[in-house]
N, C-alpha and C positions, 0 to 999 in steps of 0.2 A: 193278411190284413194290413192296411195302410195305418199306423197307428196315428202319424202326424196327419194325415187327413180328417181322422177321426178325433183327435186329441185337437184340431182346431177348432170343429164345428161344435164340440163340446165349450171348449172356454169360449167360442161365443158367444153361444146358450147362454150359457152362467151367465155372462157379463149383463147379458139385453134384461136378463130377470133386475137385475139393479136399478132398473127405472121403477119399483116396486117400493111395498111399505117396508125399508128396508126393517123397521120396530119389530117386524111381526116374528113370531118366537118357531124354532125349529123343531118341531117334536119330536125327531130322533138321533138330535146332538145335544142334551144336555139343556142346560140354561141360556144357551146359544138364541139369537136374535139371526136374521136375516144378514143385518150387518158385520155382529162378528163370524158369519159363513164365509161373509166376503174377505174379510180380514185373513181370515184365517186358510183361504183358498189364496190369496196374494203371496203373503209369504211364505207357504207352501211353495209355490213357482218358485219364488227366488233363491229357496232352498236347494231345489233341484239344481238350479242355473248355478247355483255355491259347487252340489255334489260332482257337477260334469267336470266346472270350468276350474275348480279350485283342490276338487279329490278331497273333499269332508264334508261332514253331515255336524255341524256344529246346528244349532238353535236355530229357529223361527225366530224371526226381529218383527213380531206383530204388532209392537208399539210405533214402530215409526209410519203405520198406514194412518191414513186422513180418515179422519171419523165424517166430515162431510160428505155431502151425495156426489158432487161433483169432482170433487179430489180424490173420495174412495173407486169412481171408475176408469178417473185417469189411472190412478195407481194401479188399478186393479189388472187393465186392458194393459199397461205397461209390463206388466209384471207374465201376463198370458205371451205377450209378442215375446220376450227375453227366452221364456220357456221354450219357447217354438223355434227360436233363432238357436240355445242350447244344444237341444237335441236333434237338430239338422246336417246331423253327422254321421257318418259309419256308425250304424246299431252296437259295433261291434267293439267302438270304443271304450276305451278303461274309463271307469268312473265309479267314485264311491259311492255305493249300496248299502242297504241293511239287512239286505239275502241275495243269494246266488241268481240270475251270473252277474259278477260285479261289471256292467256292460248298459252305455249310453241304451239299449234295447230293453233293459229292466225298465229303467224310467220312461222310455216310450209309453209300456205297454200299463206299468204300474200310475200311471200322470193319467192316462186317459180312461183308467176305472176310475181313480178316485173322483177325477173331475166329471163324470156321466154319476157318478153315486149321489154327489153334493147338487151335481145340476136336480137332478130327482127332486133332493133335499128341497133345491129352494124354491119351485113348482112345486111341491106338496103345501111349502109353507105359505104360499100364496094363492092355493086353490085350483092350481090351474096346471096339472101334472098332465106329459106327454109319452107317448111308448117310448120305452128304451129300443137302439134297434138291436135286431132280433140277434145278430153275428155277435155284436158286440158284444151283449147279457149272455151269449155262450160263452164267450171266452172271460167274463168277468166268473162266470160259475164255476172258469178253467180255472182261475186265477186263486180262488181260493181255496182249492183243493191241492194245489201244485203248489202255491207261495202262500197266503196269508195261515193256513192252518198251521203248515208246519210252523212257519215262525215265532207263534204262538207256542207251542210245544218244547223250541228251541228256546226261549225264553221261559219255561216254566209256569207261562201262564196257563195252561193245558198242558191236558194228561193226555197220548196217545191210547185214541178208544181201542176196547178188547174184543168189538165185534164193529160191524160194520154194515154199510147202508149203499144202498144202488142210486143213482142219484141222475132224471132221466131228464133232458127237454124235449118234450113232444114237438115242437116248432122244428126241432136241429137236428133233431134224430140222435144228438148226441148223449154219450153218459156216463157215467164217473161210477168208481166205485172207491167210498173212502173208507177203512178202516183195517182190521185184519177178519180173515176167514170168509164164507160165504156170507154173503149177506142176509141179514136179519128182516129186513124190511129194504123197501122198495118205497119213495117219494118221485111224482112226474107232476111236469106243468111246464109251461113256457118258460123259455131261459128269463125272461121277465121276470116273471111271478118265484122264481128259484132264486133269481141273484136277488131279489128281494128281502126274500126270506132267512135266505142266506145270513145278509148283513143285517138282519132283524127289522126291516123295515115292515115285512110282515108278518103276521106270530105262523109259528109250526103247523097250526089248526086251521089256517086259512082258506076256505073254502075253493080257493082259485088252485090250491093242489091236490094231489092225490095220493093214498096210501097205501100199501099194500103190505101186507106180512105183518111183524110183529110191531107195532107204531109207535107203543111203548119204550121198545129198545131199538127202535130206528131214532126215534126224539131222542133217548140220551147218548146215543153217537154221536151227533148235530148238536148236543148241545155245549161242546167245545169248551170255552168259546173260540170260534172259528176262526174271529177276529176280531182287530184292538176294539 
């Protein structure tokens, strides 16, 4: 997968949603507005552009972005171009991380989930949400099973679960199995409708997947949390 290809058609997305009511409220970040998505999706980037070009993960400077419409999407579009110039380097390059591998290829691959998760976000909050594409929402269901779970674990916000769950996309063919021993139950649906759910965007019960086995102790393997 091309991530910089992907990781630009994405912050473009995001950006074009900014000609939108930025007021309108996000319903799966919090007290979050449209506005501080963007805020918060800016100096995100410039974090990044910190962790390549400077090797630390110091603080978000979310204060210094433009609360106007027109200054929030210069800032914002500056801030996507910096990201994209960043990481237009050997994948392979040293650069500070907050998981393995400490390598410019982390943040490729980690920049362009978050940024297709929040584009969601901001197309949800404006009514007007579009498919995830399908490679992509595989690899984002890779993503949390390989990086954001553990990290979670590694920080102590989760407890490594003591059974485990098969975890399937019918679109991809692909499939995970996270936990330990056989698995307990069986969850399938489109790598969509999985990275969804995944990141809670849609509940466990959601009619767009499917269950099999024990659902019970498949839900509390999944319920992590998976991530932040």
């Amino acid at each position: 997968m091309d991530y910089l290809v992907e990781l630009r058609r994405e912050l473009d997305a995001f950006g074009a949603l900014l000609d939108g009511d930025l007021s309108v409220p996000v319903e799966h970040c919090g007290a979050w507005t449209l506005r501080d998505l963007a805020v918060h999706m800016g100096a995100g980037n410039l974090w990044v552009v910190a962790a390549v070009r400077e090797g630390h993960g110091d603080g978000y400077a979310e204060d210094a972005a433009p609360r106007d419409r027109a200054g929030l999407r210069t800032w914002y579009a500056e801030s996507a171009d910096a990201l994209v110039a960043a990481l237009s380097v050997d994948p392979s390059t040293a650069a500070w991380t907050f998981f393995p591998p400490r390598t410019v290829g982390f943040w490729r691959r980690r920049r362009t989930q978050e940024t297709l998760m929040h584009r969601w976000d901001a197309q949800h909050a404006l009514g007007s949400t579009t498919s995830l594409p399908p490679a992509l929402a595989s690899d984002g269901v890779a993503e949390v099973f390989d990086t954001m779970a553990l990290r979670m674990i590694s920080r102590g916000a989760a407890t490594a679960p003591e059974q485990s769950v098969r975890i399937t996309a019918t679109d991809s063919g692909r499939c995970w199995t996270y936990g330990k021993g056989e698995p307990v139950a069986e969850v399938s649906g489109t790598a969509e409708d999985l990275l969804l759910m995944l990141w809670g965007r849609k509940p466990r019960d959601a009619e767009s997947v499917s269950w099999a086995g024990d659902r019970e102790a498949g839900s509390a393997v999944l319920a992590g949390p998976l991530v932040p």
